[in-house]
C-alpha positions as CSV (number, residue, x, y, z in Angstrom):
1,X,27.3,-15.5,0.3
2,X,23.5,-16.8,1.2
3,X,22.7,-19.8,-0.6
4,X,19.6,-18.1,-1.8
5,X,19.8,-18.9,-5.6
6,X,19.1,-17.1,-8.5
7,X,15.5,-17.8,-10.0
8,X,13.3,-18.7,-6.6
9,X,10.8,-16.4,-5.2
10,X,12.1,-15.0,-1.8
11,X,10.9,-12.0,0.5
12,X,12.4,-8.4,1.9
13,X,11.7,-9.2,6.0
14,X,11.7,-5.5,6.5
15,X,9.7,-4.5,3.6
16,X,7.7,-7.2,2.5
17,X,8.9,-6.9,-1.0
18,X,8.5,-10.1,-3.4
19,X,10.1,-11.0,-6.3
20,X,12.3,-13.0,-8.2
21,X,16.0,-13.1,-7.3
22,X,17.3,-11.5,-10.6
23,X,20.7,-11.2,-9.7
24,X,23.2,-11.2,-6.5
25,X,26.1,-9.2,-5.7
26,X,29.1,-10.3,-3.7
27,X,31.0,-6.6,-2.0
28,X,34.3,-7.2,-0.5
29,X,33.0,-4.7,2.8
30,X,30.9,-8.0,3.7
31,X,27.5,-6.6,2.8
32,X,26.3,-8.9,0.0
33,X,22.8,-8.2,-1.7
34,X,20.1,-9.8,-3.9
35,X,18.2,-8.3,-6.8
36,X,14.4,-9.0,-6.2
37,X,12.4,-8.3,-9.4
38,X,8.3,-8.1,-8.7
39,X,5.5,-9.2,-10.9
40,X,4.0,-6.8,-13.1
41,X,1.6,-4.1,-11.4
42,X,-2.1,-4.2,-11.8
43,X,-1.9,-2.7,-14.7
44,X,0.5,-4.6,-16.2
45,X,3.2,-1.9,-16.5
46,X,6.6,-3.5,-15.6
47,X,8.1,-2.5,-12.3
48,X,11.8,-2.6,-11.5
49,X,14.1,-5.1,-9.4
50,X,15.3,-3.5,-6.1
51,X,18.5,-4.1,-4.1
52,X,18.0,-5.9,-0.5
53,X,20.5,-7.3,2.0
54,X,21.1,-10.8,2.1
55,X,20.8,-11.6,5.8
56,X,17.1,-9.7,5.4
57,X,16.0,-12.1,2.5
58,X,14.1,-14.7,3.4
59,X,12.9,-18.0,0.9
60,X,9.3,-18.2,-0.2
61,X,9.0,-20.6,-3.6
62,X,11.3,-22.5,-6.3
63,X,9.8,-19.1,-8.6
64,X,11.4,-20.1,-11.8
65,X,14.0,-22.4,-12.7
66,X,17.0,-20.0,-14.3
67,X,17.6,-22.4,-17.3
68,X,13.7,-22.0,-18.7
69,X,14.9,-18.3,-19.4
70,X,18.3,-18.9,-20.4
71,X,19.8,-18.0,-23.9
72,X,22.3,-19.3,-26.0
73,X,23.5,-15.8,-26.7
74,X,24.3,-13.6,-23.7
75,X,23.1,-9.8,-24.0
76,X,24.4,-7.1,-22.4
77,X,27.2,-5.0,-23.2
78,X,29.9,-8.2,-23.7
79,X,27.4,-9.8,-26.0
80,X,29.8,-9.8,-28.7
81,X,32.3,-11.7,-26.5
82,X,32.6,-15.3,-28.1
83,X,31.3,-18.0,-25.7
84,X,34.0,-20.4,-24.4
């Protein structure tokens, strides 16, 4: 997989689409994708992440270091899971 991390700013070369990288998925047919979520629109409605092939994602900033937004609780459907 890329060594595009999770938190930095990075850019769709097809597209042009910015965002975050939210989250990155690893398929066993080779095709391996990152999450980029945008910035709020104009009108400050929240917009979703979209799906993007690795190999088209290109490096823009640092964005945001993951452990500023971390918790010490996970959410999600597992967030009743004791942490080990």
């Amino acid at each position: 997989m890329s060594t595009i991390r999770l938190g930095v700013r990075a850019k769709d070369k097809i597209t042009g689409f910015t965002g975050i990288v939210m989250g990155k998925a690893e398929w066993l047919t080779g095709c391996d994708q990152v999450a980029l979520k945008p910035p709020v629109s104009s009108d400050g409605s929240m917009r979703d992440a979209s799906w993007f092939d690795i190999g088209a994602v290109e490096y823009i900033d640092e964005g945001i270091n993951a452990k500023e937004v971390a918790s010490n609780k996970p959410g999600g459907p597992n967030k009743d899971v004791p942490i080990c």
